[in-house]
C-alpha positions in Angstrom: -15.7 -61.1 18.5 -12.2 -63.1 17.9 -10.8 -60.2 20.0 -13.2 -60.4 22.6 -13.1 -64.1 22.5 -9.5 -64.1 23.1 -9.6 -62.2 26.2 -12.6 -63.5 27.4 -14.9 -66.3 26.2 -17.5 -66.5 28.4 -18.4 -63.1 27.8 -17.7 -63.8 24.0 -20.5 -66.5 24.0 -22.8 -64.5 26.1 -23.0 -61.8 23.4 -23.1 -64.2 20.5 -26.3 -65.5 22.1 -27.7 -61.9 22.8 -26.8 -61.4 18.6 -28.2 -64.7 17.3 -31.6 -63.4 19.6 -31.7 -59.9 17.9 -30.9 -61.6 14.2 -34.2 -63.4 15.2 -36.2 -61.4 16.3 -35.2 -58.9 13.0 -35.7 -61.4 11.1 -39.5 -62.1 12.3 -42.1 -59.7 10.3 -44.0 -57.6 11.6 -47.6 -57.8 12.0 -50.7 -55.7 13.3 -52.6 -59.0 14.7 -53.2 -60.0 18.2 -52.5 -63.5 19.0 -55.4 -65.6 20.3 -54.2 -65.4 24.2 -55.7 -67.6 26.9 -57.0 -65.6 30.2 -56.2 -63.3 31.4 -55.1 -62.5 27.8 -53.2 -59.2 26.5 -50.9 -56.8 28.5 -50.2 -53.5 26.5 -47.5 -51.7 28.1 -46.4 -48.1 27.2 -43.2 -46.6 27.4 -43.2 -43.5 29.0 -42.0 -39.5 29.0 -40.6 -37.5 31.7 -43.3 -35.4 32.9 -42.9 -31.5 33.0 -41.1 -29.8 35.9 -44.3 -29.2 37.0 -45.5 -32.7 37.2 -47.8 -31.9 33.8 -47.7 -34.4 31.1 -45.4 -33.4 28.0 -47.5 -33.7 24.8 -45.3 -36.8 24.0 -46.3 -38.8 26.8 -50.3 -37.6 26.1 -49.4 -38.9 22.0 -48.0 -42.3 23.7 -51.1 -43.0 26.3 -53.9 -42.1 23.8 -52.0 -44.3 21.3 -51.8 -47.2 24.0 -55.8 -46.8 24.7 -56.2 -47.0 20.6 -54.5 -50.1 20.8 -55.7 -51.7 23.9 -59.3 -50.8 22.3 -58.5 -52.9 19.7 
C-alpha cells in the first residue's frame, strides 16, 4: 500500500476503503435468521451456472435453484 500510495494516492485510498469494507463485513458473524423486513420484504437472489451446450440445466445450477426455493420457503 506505501508503494501504491506513492505512485498513486487516490487509488491508494480507494482500496483501503474497499479493505476496511471486507475486514467488516468478515468480521460480522454469520447467521441463519431473516431480518424482520418491511414490504415488500425479502429478495433471494441465486447465482447461477452456465447451462449445457444444449441449453439443459447442469446439475449444479438444478442443486443452486432447489436450494434457493428451500430458502425462499423459509
Amino acid at each position: 500500500m506505501n508503494q501504491l500510495r506513492a505512485l498513486d494516492p487516490a487509488r491508494a485510498e480507494q482500496l483501503q476503503g474497499m479493505f476496511t469494507t471486507i475486514d467488516q463485513k468478515v468480521a460480522t458473524p454469520l447467521t441463519d435468521t431473516l431480518p424482520d423486513l418491511p414490504e415488500p420484504g425479502l429478495g433471494v437472489v441465486t447465482l447461477g451456472y452456465a447451462l449445457r451446450d444444449d441449453g439443459s440445466m447442469d446439475d449444479i445450477l438444478i442443486d443452486h435453484l432447489q436450494q434457493t426455493k428451500a430458502a425462499a420457503q423459509r
